[in-house]
Every structure is written in C-alpha cells, then in structure tokens.
Steps between C-alpha positions, in 0.01 A plus 500: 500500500671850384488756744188705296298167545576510856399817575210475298393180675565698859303749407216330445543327794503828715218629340282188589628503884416890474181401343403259770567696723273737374257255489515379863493887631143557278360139606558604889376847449191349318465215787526781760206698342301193460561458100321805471718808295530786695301357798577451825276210623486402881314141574247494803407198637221432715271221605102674474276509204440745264197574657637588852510931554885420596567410133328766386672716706827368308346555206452841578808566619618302121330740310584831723910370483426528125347841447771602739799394322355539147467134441890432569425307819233246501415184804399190366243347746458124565220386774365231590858341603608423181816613663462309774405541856502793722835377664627400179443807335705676797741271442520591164535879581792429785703339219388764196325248248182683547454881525173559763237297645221540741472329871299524769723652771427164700750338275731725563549431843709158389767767383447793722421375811323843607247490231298243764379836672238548182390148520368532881170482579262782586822715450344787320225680650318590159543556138604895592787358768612264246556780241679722739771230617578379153532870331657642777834392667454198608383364127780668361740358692348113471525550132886556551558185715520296233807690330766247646319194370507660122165630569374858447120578563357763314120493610228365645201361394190434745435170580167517719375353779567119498216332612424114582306246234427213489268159298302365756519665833435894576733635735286735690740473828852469565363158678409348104820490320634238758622213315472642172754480258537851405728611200751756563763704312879364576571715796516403882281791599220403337561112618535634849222740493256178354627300785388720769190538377492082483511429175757290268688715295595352165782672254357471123631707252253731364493353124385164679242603748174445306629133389563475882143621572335301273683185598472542867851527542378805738175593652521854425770833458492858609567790234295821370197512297603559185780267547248225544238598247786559202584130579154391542617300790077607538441188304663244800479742810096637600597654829717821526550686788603831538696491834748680309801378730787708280574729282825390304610744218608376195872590361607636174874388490769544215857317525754734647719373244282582218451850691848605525584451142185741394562852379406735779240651284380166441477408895291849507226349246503154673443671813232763425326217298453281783408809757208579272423134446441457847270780569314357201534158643335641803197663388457209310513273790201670648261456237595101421548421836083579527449337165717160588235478837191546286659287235521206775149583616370405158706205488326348786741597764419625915698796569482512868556810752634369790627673869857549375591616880478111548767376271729804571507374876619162360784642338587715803714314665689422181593885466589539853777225417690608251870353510659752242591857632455656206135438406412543851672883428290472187197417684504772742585759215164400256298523830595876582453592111158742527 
C-alpha cells in the first residue's frame, strides 16, 4: 500500500469514528428528550386510573408545563402501574430511570421515616387545618425530607378522608371491624392504627385490591370516595363508612437526579406547573369527592355516619406512644397550627 492509499484509507476511517460519534451524541440527545426533536419529555408514573382527579391533576399540570415552555418540555404520563407499583415507581426515581411519580405520603414513610406523622389517625382537625400545615412550614419542609433519598417533592395533592368498607359486614363501631381482614397500604402506621382498632391489617398493593376483594382474600379496605368509586370496588364492597380515620396527602415527586440536570428555567416551569396543578387538583377534589359518594349510593352501597369520637379514642393510646422523637415533634407542631 503506497503512502496516498494509506492516507486515503485513514481518512476514511477517521471520518467514520467522527461520524459515529456523531451518531451516538444525537441518539442520546434524542433518548434524553424521549425521541421527540426539540422536546424535552419527562415520564410520570403512577398507579390510579385515568379517571381519578389526581391524574387529572397531572394532566393539568402536562398541559400547563407545555404552554409554559412553548411546547419544548412535555411529561409523558403512564397510570394505572404500567410502571409498576407505588414503591417501585420510587424506586425507579431514587435510581433516575423514571422522571416523577405520584404516592400517597403513607408510602413514603418506608424512606422517610417522618412522613408516618401524615398517616396518623384523627391527626388533622379538618379540611382547613390540613391545608394550613401542608402549605405552610411544616408541608414545606416534609416535602424536603426526602432530598437525601434522591427524592424532591414538589406538591401536594389531597387525598381525603379515608374511610372503612367493606362486602358483608357494616362497620358502624370501632367494636365491628374485629377480626376482619382489612386491606391496608404498605406502611406500619396504618397496620398499627388497624390493630388498635381490632382489626387484621393486610398489605395489598393497590393494583391488586379489587381481585383481593372479590376473591375474599380480604373482607374489606379503607380509602376515599372517589378512590373507591373510580375502581368500582362498589361492585364487591356495599358498606362504606365514613369514619374518616386520616387524611394522607398524596405526593407529586420528581427524581433529584433528573432535577439537578434541568435548566433552571426549566425547574421554574416544572414547579409553577405542579403549584397550579394542585390548587386545581383541589377544587376538583371537592366536587368528585360528593359525586364518588352519590355514585356509590346508586350502586347499591350504605354510606354510614358514624360517632367518629369512638374510633379516635381507639387510636388514642397509639398516639400517646410514639417511639420516634421526631414525629412526636411533628405531632405537637400540626396540633398548634390554627
């Protein structure tokens, strides 16, 4: 080979290794925008229907990240847990794979310890107390806590009142739910706070609960109205009760590691989106939350008033016990909130 060949030859090698290159620069830049040219596109997970005001909340927030950002940043949504669970989808955000999801703040407590405050019973006084702690400094700080884990909260959504229901017996008294095999969410608070009011608390991920209903795998669950009428658990479960034992917030979280690598104008529209999306999320809530009970009503289901004072005096001992320092701080702070 002459030495014109040769550099000929080298050249073109060059240019292909310049070329790929190229190649594998564009291909991440398109993966990191979702395929889309020009658009940033941030996955959200989450494990409700379409149907549920907390997805449309997200899809609110969606369409408001859009018209902020001129259609440069976008949020694919996935419900239903085609993602995967609630803890998976956490999972998913510690480690990056997956840019935001929604959780109940229940769930969170496996990570942050703390986060069991929101999940006691008969915490929050009324809808107005709930709204001051979690938009004042309290709720603020919460949505920090999660920071070290790779978790940054940017809002919250309402979750209700959770309330008891059940196939075949109504629980009308504390005194009722003995023996019953009563689903809960994965978090010891709720297990504990189901044990002292003698039930059987039973860990079912939320994707599996009506399955578990209708098989018998559990006699009943506890969760919000629209929660229950969006998953027309009202076709296995005829008695609800509105005891309305907690009020757990949802969470709208995004990876810190997604976070950190967004523009700063970009963590603006993210976070504006989701502010608005939760006052609309709220106002929302209202209105299906009164829908979801007459929903069940037609259905065939007894909604029950009950003497809530009863249940809360179950649970009291349960407060007064409270082994970590920090939620007993926590506890005394939402109770001085006006």
């Amino acid at each position: 080979m002459n030495k014109a060949t040769s550099m000929f030859v080298g050249g073109i090698l060059v240019g292909a290794m310049l070329a790929t290159a190229g190649f594998s620069v564009y291909l991440r830049g398109q993966q990191a925008r979702g395929g889309r040219q020009g658009q940033m596109v941030l996955k959200l997970g989450h494990g409700l229907d379409t149907g549920h005001p907390v997805h449309k909340a997200m899809e609110f927030m969606k369409q408001r990240i859009e018209e902020l950002s001129g259609g440069s940043v976008t949020v694919d949504i996935y419900p239903s847990s085609v993602l995967g669970s609630e803890t998976q989808c956490i999972e998913q955000l510690q480690n990056g794979a997956l840019a935001m999801t929604k959780t109940s703040a229940a769930a969170m407590e496996n990570f942050i310890p703390a986060m069991s405050v929101y999940g006691l019973p008969y915490v929050f006084r009324d809808s107005e107390h709930y709204w001051s702690v979690l938009n004042g400094e309290i709720g603020r700080g919460m949505l920090q806590q999660g920071e070290s884990k790779f978790l940054r909260g940017l809002c919250y959504y309402d979750g209700g009142s959770r309330n008891f229901y059940t196939k075949e017996k109504p629980i009308r008294t504390p005194e009722d739910l003995k023996g019953l095999k009563i689903r809960v969410m994965n978090s010891k608070t709720a297990m504990d706070m189901v044990k002292a009011m003698g039930g059987a608390p039973t860990p079912i991920a939320w994707g599996e609960l009506y399955s578990a209903l209708a098989q018998g795998t559990v006699d009943g669950a506890e969760n919000n109205p629209p929660s229950f009428t969006s998953n027309k658990h009202y076709e296995v479960c005829k008695h609800f009760t509105l005891d309305g034992h907690t009020r757990i917030p949802d969470m709208l979280l995004i990876s810190s590691k997604v976070w950190e690598k967004l523009d700063p104008q970009v963590q603006a529209w993210v976070q504006q989106a989701a502010d608005e999306s939760s006052e609309f999320q709220r106002e929302l809530w209202k209105k299906e939350t009164v829908v979801a009970l007459e929903k069940a009503k037609e259905e065939g289901v007894e909604v029950y008033e009950v003497d809530t004072a009863a249940f809360a005096a179950r649970v009291a001992p349960m407060l007064a016990e409270i082994p970590n320092p920090e939620v007993r701080a926590l506890l005394k702070q939402i109770s001085e909130v006006k």
